[in-house]
C-alpha positions as YAML, in Angstrom:
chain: A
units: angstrom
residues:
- id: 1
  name: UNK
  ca: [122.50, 79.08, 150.86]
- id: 2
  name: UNK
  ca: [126.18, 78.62, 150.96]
- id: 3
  name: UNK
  ca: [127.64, 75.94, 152.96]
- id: 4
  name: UNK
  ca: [130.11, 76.94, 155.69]
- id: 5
  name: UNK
  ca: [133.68, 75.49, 155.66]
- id: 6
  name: UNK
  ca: [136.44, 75.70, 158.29]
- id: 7
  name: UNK
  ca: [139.38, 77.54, 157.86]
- id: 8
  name: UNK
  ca: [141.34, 74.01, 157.44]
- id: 9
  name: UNK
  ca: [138.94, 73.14, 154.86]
- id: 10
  name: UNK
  ca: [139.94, 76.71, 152.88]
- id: 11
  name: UNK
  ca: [143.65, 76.63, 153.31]
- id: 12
  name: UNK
  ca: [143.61, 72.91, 152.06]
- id: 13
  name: UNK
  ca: [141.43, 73.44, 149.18]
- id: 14
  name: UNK
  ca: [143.76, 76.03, 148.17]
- id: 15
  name: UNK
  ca: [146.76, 73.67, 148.25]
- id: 16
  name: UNK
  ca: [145.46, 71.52, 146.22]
- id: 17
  name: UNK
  ca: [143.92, 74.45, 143.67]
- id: 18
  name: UNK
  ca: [147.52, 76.02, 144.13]
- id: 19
  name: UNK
  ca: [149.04, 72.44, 143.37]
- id: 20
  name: UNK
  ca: [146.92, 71.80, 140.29]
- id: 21
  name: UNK
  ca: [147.57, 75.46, 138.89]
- id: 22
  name: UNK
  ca: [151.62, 74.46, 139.03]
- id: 23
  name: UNK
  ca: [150.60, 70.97, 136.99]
- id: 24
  name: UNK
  ca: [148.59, 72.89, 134.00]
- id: 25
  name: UNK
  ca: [150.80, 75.71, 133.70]
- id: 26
  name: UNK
  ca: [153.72, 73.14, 133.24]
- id: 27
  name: UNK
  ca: [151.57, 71.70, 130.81]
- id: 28
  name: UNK
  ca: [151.29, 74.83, 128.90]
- id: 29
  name: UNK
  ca: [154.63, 75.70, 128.74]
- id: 30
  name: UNK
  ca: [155.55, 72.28, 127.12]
- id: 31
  name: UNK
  ca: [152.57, 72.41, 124.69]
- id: 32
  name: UNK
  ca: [154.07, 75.74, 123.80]
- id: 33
  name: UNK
  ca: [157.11, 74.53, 123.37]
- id: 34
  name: UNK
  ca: [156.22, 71.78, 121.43]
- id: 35
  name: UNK
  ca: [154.10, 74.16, 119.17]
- id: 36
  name: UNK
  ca: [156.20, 77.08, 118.77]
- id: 37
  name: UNK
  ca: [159.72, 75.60, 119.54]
- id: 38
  name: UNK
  ca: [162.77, 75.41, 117.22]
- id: 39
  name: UNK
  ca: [162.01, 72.81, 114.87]
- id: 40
  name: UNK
  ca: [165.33, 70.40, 114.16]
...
């Protein structure tokens, strides 16, 4: 059965989910960069 969670609980959660999606897509992007980038 799923557990119930309060609305805090659910708009916190999603902070931090919405928090760690900014960190690994920043991550990406450098990767990328350091990948596919202009070599000097």
């Amino acid at each position: 059965m799923a557990e119930k969670i309060t609305l805090e609980e659910a708009l916190r959660e999603n902070k931090e989910l919405k928090a760690k999606i900014a960190e690994l897509t920043e991550m990406v992007n450098y990767l990328q960069k350091q990948l596919f980038g202009k070599k000097n």
